[in-house]
N, C-alpha and C positions, 0 to 999 in steps of 0.2 A: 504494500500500500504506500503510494506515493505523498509527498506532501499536500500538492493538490487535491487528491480524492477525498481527504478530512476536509479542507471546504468546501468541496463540491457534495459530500455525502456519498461517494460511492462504497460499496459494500464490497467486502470478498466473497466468495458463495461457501467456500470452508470455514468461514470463521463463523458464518451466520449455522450450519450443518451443526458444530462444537457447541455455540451456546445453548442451541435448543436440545442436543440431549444431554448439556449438564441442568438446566431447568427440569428436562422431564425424570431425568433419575431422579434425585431426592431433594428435598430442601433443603438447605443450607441454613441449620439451628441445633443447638442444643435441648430443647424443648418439640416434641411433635404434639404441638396444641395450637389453636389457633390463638390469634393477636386481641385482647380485648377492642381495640381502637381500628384494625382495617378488616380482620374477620380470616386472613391468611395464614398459610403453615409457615413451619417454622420458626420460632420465636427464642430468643435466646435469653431473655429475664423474665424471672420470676418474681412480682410486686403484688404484695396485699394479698395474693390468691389467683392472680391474674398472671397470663404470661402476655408478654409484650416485644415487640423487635424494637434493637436500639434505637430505630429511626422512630415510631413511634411512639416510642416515649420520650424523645426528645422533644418533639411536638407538640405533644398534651402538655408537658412541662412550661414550654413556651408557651402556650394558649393561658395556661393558669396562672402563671406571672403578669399576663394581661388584663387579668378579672380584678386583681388584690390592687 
């Protein structure tokens, strides 16, 4: 992949083949429950009884620093 093709958007067709069957093997977490906040697998914290993915709880976090 050339310089160009990252600003034009072009794709390889191998790298696009590799992503999709490490998405479709497994999820990438410590936790096989879903996310209280987006409803997806793989979640890697465990809070209050809840499991969450880091980015999501990053999120809520920031959201509730915006309520106080």
């Amino acid at each position: 992949m050339g310089l160009f093709d990252k600003l034009t958007g072009k794709k390889e067709e191998g790298a696009a083949e590799q992503k999709k069957e490490k998405a479709a093997a497994e999820p990438a977490g410590k936790y096989n429950e879903p996310c209280a906040l987006c409803g997806k697998l793989g979640t890697e914290k465990k809070w209050m009884g809840q499991y969450w993915h880091k980015k999501c709880m990053r999120g809520a976090r920031k959201a509730a620093k915006g309520m106080i």
